[in-house]
N, C-alpha and C positions, 0 to 999 in steps of 0.2 A: 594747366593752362587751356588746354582744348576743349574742357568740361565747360569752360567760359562760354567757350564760344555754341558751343551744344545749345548752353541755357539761356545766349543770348539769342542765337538764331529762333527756339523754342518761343520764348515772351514774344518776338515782332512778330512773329505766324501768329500765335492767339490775337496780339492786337490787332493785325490784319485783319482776320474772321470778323473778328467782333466790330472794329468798323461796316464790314462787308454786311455783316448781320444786320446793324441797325439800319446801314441803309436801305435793303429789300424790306424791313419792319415800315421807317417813313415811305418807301413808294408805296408801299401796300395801304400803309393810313392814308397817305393824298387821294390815294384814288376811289377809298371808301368816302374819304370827307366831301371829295364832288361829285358822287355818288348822292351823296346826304344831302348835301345843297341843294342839288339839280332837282330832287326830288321833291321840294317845297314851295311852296309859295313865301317870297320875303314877307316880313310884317313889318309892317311901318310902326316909327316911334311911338305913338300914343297907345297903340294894340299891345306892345312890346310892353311898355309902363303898366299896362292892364293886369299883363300876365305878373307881373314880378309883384302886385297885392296893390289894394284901393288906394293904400296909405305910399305908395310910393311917388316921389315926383318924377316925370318923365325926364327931367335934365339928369337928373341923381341915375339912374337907370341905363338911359342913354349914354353916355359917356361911361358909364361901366361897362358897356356890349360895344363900344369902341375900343375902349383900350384892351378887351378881350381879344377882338378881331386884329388891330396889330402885334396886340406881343405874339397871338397864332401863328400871324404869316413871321415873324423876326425867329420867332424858335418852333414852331411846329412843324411845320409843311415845310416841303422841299423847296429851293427857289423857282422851280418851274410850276409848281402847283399854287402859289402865294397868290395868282389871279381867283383862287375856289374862294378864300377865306374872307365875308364881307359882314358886315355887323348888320346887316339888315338879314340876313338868314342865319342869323342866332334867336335862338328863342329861349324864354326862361326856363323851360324845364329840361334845356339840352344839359346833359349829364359832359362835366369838365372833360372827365377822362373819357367815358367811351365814344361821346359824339365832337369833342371839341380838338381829343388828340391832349389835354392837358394831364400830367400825373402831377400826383401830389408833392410830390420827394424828386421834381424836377426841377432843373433852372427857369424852367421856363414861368414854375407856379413859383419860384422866388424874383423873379421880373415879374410876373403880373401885379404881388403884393407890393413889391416895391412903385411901379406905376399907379398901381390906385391909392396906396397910401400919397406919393407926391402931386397926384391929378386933387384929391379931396384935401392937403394938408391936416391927413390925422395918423393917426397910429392903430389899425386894425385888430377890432376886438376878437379874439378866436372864442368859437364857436362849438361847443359839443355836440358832434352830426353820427348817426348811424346813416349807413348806408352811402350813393353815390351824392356827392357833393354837384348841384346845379346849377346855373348862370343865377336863377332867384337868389340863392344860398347864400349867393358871391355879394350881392345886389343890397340882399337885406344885412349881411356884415356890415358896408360902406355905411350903410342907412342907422344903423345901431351904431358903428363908431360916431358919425356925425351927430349922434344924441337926437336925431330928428324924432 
């Protein structure tokens, strides 16, 4: 019976750490990411449309670097950092994961597809990418799913 308690006391310490952990990982990202804000000049809508290719519509674009910017602050950033995260300093070639705080294999990238699938009513075409996945990347999926 004791060994119980050994092994339960054991698992809440690891989970402990490991909440402990992830938190100093997100303060550490917040304050890279307004680090990376602060550091840029916003782009406005049309510049933003520029960047993600000729063939893009600015609305199509646009509302995909919004609903970037809130699922960011809902699951990325800490609630004291959520004032960093604004869709006018996202740019297309910000890389998900290193610059946006997004991983692939997180909740946060299973809310983002769930948001732009229900923002454009389609069902998002996956995509065969090497390397880092980019706000364009994101941009021209929504744009390929909608057959545009």
């Amino acid at each position: 019976m004791e060994w119980w308690g050994v092994i339960v006391a054991m698992a809440s310490l690891m989970t402990w750490c490991s909440f402990r952990q992830e938190a100093r990982e997100k303060k550490t990202f917040a304050e890279h990411f307004r680090q990376h804000q602060a550091s840029r000049p916003v782009i406005a809508a049309e510049e933003f449309s520029r960047q993600c290719g000729a063939d893009v519509s600015p609305d199509i674009a646009n509302r995909v670097r919004r609903i970037l910017a809130e699922v960011g602050v809902t699951w990325i950033l800490p609630s004291d950092a959520a004032d960093a995260f604004h869709s006018d300093g996202i740019y297309a070639d910000d890389h998900l994961e290193a610059d946006l705080g997004y991983h692939l294999d997180s909740l946060a990238f299973i809310e983002l597809e769930a948001r732009l699938e229900d923002e454009f009513g389609v069902r998002l075409v996956a995509i065969e990418h090497d390397g880092p996945v980019t706000v364009r990347d994101i941009v021209l999926v929504v744009k390929r799913s909608l057959n545009i």
